[in-house]
DRENBA-123236 format. One record per residue (C-alpha): residue in three letters; z, x, y. Coordinates in steps of 0.5 Angstrom, whole numbers, plus 2048, in hexadecimal, padded with zeros to 3 digits. Layout:
DRENBA-123236
AlaZXY
...
//
This chain:
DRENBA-123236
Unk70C80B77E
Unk707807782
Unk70480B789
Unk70680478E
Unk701808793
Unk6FB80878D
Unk6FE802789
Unk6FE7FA78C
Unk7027F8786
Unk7077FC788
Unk7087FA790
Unk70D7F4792
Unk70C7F1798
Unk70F7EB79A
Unk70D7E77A1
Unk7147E57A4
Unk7137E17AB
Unk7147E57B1
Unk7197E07B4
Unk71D7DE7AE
Unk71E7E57AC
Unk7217E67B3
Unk7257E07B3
Unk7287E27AE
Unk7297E97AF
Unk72C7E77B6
Unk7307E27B3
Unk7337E77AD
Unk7357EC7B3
Unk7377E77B8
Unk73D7E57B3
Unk73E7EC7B1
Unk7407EE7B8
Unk7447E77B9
Unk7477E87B3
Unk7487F07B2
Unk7487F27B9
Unk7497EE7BF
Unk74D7E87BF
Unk7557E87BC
Unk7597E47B8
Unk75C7DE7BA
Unk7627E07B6
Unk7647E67B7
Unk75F7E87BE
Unk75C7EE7BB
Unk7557EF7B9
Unk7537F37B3
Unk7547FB7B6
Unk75B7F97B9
Unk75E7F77B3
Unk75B7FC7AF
Unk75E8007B4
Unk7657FE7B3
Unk7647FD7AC
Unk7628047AB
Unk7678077AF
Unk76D8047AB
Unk76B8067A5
Unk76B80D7A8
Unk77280C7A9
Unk77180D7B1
Unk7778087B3
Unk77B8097B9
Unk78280D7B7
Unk77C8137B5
Unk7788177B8
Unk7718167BB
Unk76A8197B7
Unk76381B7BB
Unk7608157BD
Unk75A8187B8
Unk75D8187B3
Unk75E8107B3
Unk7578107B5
Unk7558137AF
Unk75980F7AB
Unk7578097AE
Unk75080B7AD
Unk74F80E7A6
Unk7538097A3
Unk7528027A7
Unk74E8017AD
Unk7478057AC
Unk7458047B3
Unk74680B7B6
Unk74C80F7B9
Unk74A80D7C1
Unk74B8067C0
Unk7528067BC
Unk75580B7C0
Unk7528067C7
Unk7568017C3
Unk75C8067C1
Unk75D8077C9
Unk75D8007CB
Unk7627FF7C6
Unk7678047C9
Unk7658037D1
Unk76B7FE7D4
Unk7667FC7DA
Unk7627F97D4
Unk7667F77D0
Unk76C7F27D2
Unk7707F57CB
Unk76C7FC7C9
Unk76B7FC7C1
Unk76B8037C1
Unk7708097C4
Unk76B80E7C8
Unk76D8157C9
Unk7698197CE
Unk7638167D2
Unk76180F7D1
Unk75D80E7D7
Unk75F80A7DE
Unk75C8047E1
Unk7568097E4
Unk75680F7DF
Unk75480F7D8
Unk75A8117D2
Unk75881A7D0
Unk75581A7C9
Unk7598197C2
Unk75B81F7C1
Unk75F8207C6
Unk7628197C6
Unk7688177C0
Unk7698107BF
Unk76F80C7BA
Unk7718067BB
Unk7748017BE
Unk7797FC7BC
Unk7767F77BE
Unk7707F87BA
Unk7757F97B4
Unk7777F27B5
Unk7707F17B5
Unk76E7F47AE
Unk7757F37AB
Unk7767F07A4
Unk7707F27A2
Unk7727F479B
Unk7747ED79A
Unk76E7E9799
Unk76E7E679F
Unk7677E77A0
Unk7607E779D
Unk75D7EE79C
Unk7567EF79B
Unk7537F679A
Unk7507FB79F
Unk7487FD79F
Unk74880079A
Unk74C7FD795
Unk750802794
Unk757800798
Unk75A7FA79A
Unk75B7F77A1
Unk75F7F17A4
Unk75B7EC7A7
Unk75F7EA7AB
Unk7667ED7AD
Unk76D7E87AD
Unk76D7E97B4
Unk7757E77B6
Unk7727E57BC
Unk76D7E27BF
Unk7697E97C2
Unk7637E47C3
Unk7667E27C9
Unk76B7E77CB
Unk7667EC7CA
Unk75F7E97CC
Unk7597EB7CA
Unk7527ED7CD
Unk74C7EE7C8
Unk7437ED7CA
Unk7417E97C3
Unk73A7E77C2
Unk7387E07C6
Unk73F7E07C8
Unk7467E47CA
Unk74D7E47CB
Unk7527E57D1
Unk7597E37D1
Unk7607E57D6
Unk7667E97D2
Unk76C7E47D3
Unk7737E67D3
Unk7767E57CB
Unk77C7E37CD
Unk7797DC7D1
Unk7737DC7CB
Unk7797DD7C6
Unk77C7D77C9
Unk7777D37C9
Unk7757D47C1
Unk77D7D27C0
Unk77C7CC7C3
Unk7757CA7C0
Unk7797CB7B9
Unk77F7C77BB
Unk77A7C17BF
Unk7737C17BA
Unk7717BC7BF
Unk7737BF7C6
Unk76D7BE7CB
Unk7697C47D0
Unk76F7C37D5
Unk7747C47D0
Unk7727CA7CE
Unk7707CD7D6
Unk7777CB7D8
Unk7787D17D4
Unk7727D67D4
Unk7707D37DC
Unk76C7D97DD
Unk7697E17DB
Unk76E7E77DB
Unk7697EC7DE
Unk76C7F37DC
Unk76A7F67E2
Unk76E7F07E6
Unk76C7EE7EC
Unk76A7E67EF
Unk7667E17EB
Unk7657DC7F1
Unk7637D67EF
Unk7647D27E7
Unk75F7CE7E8
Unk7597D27E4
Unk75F7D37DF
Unk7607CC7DD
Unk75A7CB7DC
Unk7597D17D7
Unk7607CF7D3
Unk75D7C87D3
Unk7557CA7D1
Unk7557D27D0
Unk7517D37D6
Unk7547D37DD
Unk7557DA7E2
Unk75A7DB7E7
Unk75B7E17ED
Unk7607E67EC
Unk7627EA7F3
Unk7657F17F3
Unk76D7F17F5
Unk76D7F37FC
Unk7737F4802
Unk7737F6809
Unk7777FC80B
Unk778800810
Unk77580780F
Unk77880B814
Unk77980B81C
Unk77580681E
Unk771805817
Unk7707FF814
Unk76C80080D
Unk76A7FA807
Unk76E7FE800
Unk76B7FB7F9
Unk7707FC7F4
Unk76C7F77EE
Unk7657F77EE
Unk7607F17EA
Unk75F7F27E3
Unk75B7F87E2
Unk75B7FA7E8
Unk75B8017EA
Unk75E8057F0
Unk7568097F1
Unk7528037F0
Unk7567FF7F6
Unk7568057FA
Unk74F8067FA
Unk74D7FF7FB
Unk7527FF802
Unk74D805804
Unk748801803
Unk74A7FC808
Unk74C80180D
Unk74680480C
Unk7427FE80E
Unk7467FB813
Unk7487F580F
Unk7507F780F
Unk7537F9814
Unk75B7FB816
Unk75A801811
Unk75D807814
Unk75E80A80D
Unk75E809804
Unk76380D800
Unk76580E7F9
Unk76B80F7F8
Unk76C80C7F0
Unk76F8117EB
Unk7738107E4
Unk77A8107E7
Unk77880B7EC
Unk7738077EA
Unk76D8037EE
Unk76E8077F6
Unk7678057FA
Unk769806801
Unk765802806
Unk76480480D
Unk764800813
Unk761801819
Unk7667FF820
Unk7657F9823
Unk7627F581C
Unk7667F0819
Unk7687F3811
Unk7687EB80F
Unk7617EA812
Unk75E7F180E
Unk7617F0808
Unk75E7E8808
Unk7577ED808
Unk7597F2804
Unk75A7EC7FE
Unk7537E9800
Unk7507EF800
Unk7527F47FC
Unk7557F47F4
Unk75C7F37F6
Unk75A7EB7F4
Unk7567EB7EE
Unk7547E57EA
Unk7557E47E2
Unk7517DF7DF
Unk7547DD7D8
Unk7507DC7D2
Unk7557DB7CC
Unk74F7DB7C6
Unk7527DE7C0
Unk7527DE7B8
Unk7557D87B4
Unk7547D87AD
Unk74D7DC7AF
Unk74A7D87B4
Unk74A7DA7BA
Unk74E7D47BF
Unk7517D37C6
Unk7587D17C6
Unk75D7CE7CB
Unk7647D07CB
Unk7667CB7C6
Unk7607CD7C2
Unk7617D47C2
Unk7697D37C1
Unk7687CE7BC
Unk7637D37B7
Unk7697D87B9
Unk76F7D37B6
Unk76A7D17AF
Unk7697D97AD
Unk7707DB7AF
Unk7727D47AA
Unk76E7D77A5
Unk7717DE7A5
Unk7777DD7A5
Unk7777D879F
Unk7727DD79B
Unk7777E279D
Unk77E7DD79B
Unk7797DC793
Unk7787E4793
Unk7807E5794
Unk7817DF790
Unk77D7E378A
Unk7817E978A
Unk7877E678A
Unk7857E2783
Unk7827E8781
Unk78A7EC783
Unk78E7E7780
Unk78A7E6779
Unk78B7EE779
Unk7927ED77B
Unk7947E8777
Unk7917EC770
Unk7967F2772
Unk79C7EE772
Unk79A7EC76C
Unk7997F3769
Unk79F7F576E
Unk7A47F076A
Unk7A17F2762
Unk79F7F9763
Unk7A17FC75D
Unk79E7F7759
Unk7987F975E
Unk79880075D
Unk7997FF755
Unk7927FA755
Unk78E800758
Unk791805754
Unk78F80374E
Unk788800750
Unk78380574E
Unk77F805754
Unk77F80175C
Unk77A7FC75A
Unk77F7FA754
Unk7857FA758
Unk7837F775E
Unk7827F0759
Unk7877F2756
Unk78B7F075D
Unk7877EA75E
Unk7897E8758
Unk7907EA757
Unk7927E975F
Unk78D7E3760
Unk7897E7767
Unk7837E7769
Unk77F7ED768
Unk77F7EE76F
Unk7877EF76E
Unk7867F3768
Unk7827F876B
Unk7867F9770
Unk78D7FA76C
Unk7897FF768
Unk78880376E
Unk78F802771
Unk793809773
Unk79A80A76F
Unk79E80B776
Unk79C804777
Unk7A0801771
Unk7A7803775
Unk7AC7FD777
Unk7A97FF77E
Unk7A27FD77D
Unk7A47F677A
Unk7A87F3780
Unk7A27F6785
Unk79D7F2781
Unk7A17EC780
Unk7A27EC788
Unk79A7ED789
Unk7997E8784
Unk79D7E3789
Unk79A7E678F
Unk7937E578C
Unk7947DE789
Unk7977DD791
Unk7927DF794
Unk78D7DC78F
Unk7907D5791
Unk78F7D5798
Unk7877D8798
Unk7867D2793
Unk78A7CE798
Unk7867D079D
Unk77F7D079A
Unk7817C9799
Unk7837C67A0
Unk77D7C77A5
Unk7837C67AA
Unk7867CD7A7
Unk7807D07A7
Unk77E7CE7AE
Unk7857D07B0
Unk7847D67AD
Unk77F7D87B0
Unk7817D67B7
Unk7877DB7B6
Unk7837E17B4
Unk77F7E07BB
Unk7857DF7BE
Unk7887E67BB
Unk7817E97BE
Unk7817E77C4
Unk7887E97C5
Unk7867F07C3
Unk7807F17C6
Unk77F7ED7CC
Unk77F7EF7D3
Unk77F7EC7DA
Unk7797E87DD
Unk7767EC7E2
Unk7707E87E5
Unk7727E37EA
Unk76F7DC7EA
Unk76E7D97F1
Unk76A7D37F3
Unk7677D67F9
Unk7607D57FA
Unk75C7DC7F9
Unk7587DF7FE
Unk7507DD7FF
Unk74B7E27FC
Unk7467DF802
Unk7487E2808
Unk7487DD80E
Unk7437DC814
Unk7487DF819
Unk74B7E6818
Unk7537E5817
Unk7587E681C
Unk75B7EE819
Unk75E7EF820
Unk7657EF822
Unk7657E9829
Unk7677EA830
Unk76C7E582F
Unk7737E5833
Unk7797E8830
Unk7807EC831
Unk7817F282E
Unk7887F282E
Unk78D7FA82C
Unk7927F9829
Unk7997FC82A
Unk7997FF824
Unk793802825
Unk78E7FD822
Unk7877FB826
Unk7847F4823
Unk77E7F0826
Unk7807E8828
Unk77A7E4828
Unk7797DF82D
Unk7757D982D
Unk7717D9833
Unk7747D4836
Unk77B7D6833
Unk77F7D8839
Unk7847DD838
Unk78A7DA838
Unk7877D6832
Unk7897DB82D
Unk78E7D9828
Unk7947DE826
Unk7967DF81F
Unk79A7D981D
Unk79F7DE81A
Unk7A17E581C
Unk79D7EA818
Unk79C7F1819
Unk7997F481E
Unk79A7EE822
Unk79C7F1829
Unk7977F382E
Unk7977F9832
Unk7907F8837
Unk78A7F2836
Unk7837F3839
Unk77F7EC83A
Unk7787EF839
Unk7717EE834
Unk76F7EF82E
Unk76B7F5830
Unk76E7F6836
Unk7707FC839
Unk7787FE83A
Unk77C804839
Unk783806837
Unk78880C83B
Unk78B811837
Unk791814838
Unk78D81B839
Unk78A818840
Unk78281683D
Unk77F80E83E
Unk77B80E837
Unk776809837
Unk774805831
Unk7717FE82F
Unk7757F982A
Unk7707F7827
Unk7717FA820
Unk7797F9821
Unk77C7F481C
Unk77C7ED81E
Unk7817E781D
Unk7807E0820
Unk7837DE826
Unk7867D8823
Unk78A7DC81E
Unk78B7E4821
Unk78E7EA81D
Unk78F7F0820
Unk7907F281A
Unk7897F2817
Unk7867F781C
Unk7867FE81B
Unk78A80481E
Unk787805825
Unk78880D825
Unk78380D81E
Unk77E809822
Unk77D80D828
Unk77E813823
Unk784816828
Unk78881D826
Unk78E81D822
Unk79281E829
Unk78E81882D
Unk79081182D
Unk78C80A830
Unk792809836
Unk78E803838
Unk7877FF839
Unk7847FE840
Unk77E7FA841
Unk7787FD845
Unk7757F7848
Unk7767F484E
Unk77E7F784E
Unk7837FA852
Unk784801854
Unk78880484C
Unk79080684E
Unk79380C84A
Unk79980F848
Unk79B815846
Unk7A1818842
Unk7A281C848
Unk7A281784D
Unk79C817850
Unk798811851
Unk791810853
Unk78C80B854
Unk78480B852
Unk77F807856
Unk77A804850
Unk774806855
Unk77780E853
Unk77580C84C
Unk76E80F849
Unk76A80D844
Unk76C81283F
Unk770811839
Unk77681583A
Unk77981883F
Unk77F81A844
Unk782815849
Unk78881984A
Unk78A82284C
Unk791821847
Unk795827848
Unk79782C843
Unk79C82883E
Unk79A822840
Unk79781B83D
Unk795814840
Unk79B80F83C
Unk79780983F
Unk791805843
Unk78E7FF845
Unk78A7FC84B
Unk78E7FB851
Unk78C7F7857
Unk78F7F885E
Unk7937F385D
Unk7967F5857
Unk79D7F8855
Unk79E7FF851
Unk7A480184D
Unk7A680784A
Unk7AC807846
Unk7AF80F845
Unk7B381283F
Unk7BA812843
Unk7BA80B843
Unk7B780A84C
Unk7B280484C
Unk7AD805852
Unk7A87FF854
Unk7A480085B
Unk79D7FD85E
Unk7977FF85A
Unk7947FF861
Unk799806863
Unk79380A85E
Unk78D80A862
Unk78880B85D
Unk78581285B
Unk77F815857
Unk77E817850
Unk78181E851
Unk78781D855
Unk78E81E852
Unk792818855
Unk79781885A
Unk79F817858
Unk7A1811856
Unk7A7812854
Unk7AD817854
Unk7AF81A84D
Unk7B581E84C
Unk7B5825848
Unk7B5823842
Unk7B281C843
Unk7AC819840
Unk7A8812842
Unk7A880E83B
Unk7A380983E
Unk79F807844
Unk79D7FF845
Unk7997FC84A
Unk79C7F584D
Unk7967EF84F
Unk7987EB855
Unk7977E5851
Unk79B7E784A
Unk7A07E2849
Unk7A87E4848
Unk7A67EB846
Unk7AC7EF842
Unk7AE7F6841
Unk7B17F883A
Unk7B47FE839
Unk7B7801833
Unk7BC807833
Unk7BE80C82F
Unk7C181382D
Unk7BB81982E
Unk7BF81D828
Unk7BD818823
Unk7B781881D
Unk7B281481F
Unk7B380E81C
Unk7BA80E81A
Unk7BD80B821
Unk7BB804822
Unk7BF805828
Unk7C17FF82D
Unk7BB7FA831
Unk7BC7F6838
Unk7B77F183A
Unk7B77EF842
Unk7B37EC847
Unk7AF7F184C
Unk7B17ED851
Unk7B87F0850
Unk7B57F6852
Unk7B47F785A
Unk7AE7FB85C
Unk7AE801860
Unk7AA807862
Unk7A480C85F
Unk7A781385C
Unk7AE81085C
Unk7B4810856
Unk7B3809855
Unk7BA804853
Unk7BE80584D
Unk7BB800847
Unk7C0801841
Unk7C8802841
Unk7C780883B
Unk7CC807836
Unk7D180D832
Unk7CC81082E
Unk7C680F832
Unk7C3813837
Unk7BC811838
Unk7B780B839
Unk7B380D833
Unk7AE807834
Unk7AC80183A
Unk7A77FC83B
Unk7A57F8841
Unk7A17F2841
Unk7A17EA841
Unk7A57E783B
Unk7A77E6836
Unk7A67EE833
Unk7A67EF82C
Unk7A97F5828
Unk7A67F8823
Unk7A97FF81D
Unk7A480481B
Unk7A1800816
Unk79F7FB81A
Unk7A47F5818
Unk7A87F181D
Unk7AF7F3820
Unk7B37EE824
Unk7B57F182B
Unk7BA7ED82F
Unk7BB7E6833
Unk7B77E883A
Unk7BD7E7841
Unk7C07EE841
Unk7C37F1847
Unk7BF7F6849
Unk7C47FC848
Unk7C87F9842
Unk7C87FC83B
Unk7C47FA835
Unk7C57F6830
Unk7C47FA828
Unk7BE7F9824
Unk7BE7F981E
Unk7B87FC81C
Unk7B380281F
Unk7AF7FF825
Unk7A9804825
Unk7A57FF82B
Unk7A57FB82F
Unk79F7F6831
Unk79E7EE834
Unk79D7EA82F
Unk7957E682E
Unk7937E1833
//
């Protein structure tokens, strides 16, 4: 053999252009990655290794009512027989079938770690995987020859290429894959909005974009959240290109006692809780957010997606959260780039386009699956029949077998005799005896009009492009029922939020406007925003009575002002109502606030008795159970922000409080029915640390069930008693109410028993709750709601009237 080192005959050298050959290389491996590789088919929405995926594991039996394999063995499957590409790869594509925050309709039931937006999925051979039903959907009637198949890289096995996709998983699903020169990147959808759409392009061939997107109006994301303006969708259902925002689902809560926080439940697509919390560090870190107090994830597989975001007081939540959109992942863009293959092109499609490639090759399986069954059946009934007939000369038949001297002779001898074919006459050869029974017959004879039935209506159907197209339509309708779920993206038309920060730094800070904090009877504290050229009396009440709506004490204040609430242990606890909820002034529900106690974060045994402003204001008057009245210059009050303005005795507690001038009048109205009213200025004001001075004289066994403070200029104030039995459960006796004017009350000294104030009836023995103020009261039960109270104009000492519900409070109604 020639030496090519020593022989020149024997050397073969070609001279091949550099640029040609490079061309040419590149282009073989352009179209093998566009092809092979990277971009999915219009038809079924897969690229190569997710079908073989789904093709591989059907012919492993793995269907849902079994049990899951390891994930490796899958992989290995897959590998070996049809997608010699590696394991990393087909398992990459193994996990994203099976990650629902991936896919809007996983293929693929995973068991174990599939991984999470922010970490990766544990090894195959940990995982175990089987499939879901909708990819059966997706690889069903395969063995009907609904679909070419083509062979594997080794020409050893067969593969389909392209599945028959029940329903339009290119739209469903979405894809994203980087070819050469060019990629992919399309939305997932919801199936049942898609499979309408797909329905209506059936039944309407002519039907335009708009149509089509009264149906599909936009992306289903699987993660959620908010897509805020459709604009960029359109144009990506009407040129396959286009980009919108998707924005996290957020909503501001109450976090505690004077805690307002931002809590994310739905993040963008592809979005993690770690990536967003990390940026959110950064822009504190370098000042370029501000009103963050603290980030916590509190996501977990009961719950769901948790991010609690902290902010700091005195920054409006509203205003955060427009930077947190602006600055942070919790607004992302996707841009749409619908390139996907058609007929082995690579094409950008529009919806309609997309659809309608859809429509085409569902049309095409259905109607080669309708010629396959019809195939079977001809083939069933020529066999059916050539029994019957054999069924009805048996004994002839078994004769004619008989005395032939082998099976050739007696297979035409049945042909010839019998007048079948010799496809009948090998099959009566091979007929079992314990077919040839009266039974057999009439089974036969039934299947035979069944198959001729069944063998009429495909023939029809194969017939009509009406039928079939109606058939088609049906079958997706049948998978839409069965597989859809509800849209989880919500479609707003808002307009995002700019990526380019503004020249001035945006207002985070809650303004120093004018408000009224406002404590309601139940118990509830709500902040009433003011214009600040609004006067107080411009606040609307609630046009219908609602919960909560009868007010026990009201401070006109500030935003960020500074006011202070008594507790009925005797402290003035200082506070801002800047983080209180708010309402408007021209539409006020106490309701909305939150619990006065949890705010200030007070003991079980402590309660808000009233808020007192700290502001050019009166010296406050309280009255104890006891009796004891006192009065607290403002100038006795410091700077700090809890402290003791009344000495309470052993057993003792503050039952109420308000500001009260010289002028002023205070009442205190006793268990036992007596009702005392004197001059505020009979109480010289004290210091913090005093005890008071006697206000009124309480029997033994007696207690003061409220304290009020009367202003000279109230206008026709009431007193409201309700009387009852001590010895009932709380909550069980309504009792009897009596509404009078307090001027039928006559005034006398400090320290006395007062005047009677209610004619007790049979069965009661106490005055178990009063009220004071300037009309009209309102009565409210345990939980807030409104009870109705009697006519005022009651005789000072008469008796009640009997309710017909529990009154636990009573307040003056919103002015």
């Amino acid at each position: 053999m020639p030496d090519s080192r020593t022989d020149p005959a024997a050397e073969r050298i070609e001279d091949v252009d550099v640029s040609t050959e490079m061309q040419g290389s590149f282009l073989e491996y352009a179209y093998s990655v566009i092809y092979s590789r990277a971009l999915p088919d219009a038809r079924d929405g897969l690229k190569p290794v997710q079908r073989r995926i789904v093709y591989q594991m059907a012919e492993m039996g793995l269907r849902p009512d079994r049990g899951h394999v390891k994930s490796a063995r899958v992989v290995g499957e897959v590998m070996g027989k049809l997608h010699p590409h590696g394991d990393a790869p087909i398992y990459d594509a193994l996990v994203r079938l099976a990650q629902p925050f991936s896919q809007r309709v996983p293929l693929v039931d995973g068991h174990g770690n599939f991984g999470s937006l922010d970490d990766g999925p544990a090894a195959a051979r940990y995982t175990e995987a089987r499939l879901a039903e909708s990819a059966l959907a997706m690889a069903e009637s395969l063995d009907e020859d609904v679909v070419d198949f083509i062979p594997n890289y080794d020409n050893q096995f067969q593969q389909p290429e392209v599945l028959p996709a029940a329903y339009p998983n290119l739209l469903v699903n979405g894809a994203s894959g980087i070819a050469v020169g060019m990629a992919t990147n399309m939305a997932p959808h919801n199936l049942i909005e898609v499979v309408g759409a797909a329905i209506h392009l059936i039944e309407n061939p002519d039907a335009t974009l708009e149509d089509l997107m009264a149906f599909v109006p936009g992306p289903d994301l699987p993660s959620g959240g908010v897509i805020v303006g459709l604009d960029g969708v359109r144009d990506a259902y009407r040129t396959g290109r286009g980009s919108f925002k998707t924005r996290a689902r957020t909503s501001i809560e109450s976090l505690g006692p004077r805690k307002t926080g931002i809590v994310v439940t739905e993040l963008p697509y592809l979005v993690g809780p770690e990536r967003v919390i990390e940026k959110i560090k950064d822009a504190v870190q370098s000042k370029r957010l501000q009103g963050i107090s603290d980030v916590a994830d509190l996501t977990d597989r009961k719950n769901g997606t948790r991010l609690v975001i902290g902010i700091k007081t005195g920054f409006d939540p509203q205003a955060v959260l427009e930077q947190l959109f602006r600055l942070t992942p919790l607004e992302d863009s996707f841009s749409i780039n619908n390139v996907a293959l058609v007929e082995g092109q690579p094409r950008t499609l529009g919806l309609r386009e997309m659809l309608q490639v859809y429509v085409d090759h569902r049309l095409r399986v259905i109607t080669r699956r309708s010629e396959y069954r019809l195939a079977r059946r001809r083939e069933r009934l020529h066999l059916v029949e050539g029994l019957l007939i054999a069924i009805v000369d048996i004994d002839e038949v078994i004769q004619v077998i008989r005395t032939s001297d082998d099976g050739e002779q007696a297979r035409a001898r049945l042909m010839d005799v019998f007048d079948l074919t010799r496809v009948q006459a090998e099959y009566i050869l091979e007929l079992r005896l314990r077919r040839l029974t009266k039974f057999s017959r009439i089974e036969l004879e039934s299947e035979r009009d069944q198959l001729k039935a069944e063998i009429a209506a495909l023939e029809e159907l194969l017939a009509s492009d009406v039928l079939l197209r109606r058939q088609v339509a049906t079958e997706l309708d049948d998978v839409a029922e069965r597989l859809g779920t509800p849209r989880r993206t919500l479609l707003t038309n808002a307009a995002a939020t700019t990526a380019r920060p503004s020249r001035t730094a945006p207002v985070l800070e809650i303004a120093d406007a004018p408000c009224r904090v406002i404590l309601s009877a139940s118990g509830r504290m709500v902040r009433v925003e003011l214009a600040p050229d609004q006067p107080a009396s411009g606040i609307v009440a609630p046009t219908r009575r609602a919960k909560h709506d009868a007010v026990r004490s009201q401070v006109d204040t500030t935003t960020r002002g500074d006011l202070a609430a008594v507790t009925s242990a005797g402290r003035l606890v200082r506070f801002s109502p800047v983080d209180l909820p708010s309402v408007p002034g021209n539409s006020v529900q106490p309701g909305a606030g939150t619990r006065a106690d949890q705010y200030l974060s007070l003991p079980k045994d402590e309660h808000i008795v009233a808020l007192v402003p700290l502001v050019d204001a009166p010296p406050i008057a309280l009255g104890t159970r006891q009796g004891v009245v006192k009065r607290v210059s403002a100038t006795e009050l410091s700077n700090k922000h809890d402290i003791e303005i009344i000495a309470l005795k052993p057993g003792d507690a503050v039952v109420g409080a308000a500001p009260a001038a010289d002028d002023a009048e205070l009442i205190f109205v006793v268990s036992d029915a007596q009702l005392l009213r004197f001059d505020a200025a009979a109480v010289r004001p004290q210091g913090r640390s005093a005890g008071g001075m006697a206000g009124v004289r309480v029997a033994p066994g007696q207690a003061v069930v409220h304290f009020a403070v009367v202003d000279a200029t109230a206008s026709d104030p009431v007193v409201v008693t309700i009387a009852g039995s001590s010895a009932a459960l709380a909550g069980t006796d309504a009792g009897s109410a009596k509404v009078s004017e307090l001027s039928e009350f006559p005034a006398k000294g400090r320290g006395t028993g007062g005047v009677r104030a209610q004619r007790l009836l049979r069965g009661e023995d106490a005055i178990r709750l009063a009220w004071v103020g300037e009309g009209p009261a309102r009565a409210l039960d345990a939980d807030g709601a409104v009870r109705a109270l009697p006519e005022s104009g009651a005789k000072r000492d008469a008796s009640g009237v009997t309710l017909d519900a529990v009154v636990a409070s009573i307040g003056h109604a919103i002015r």
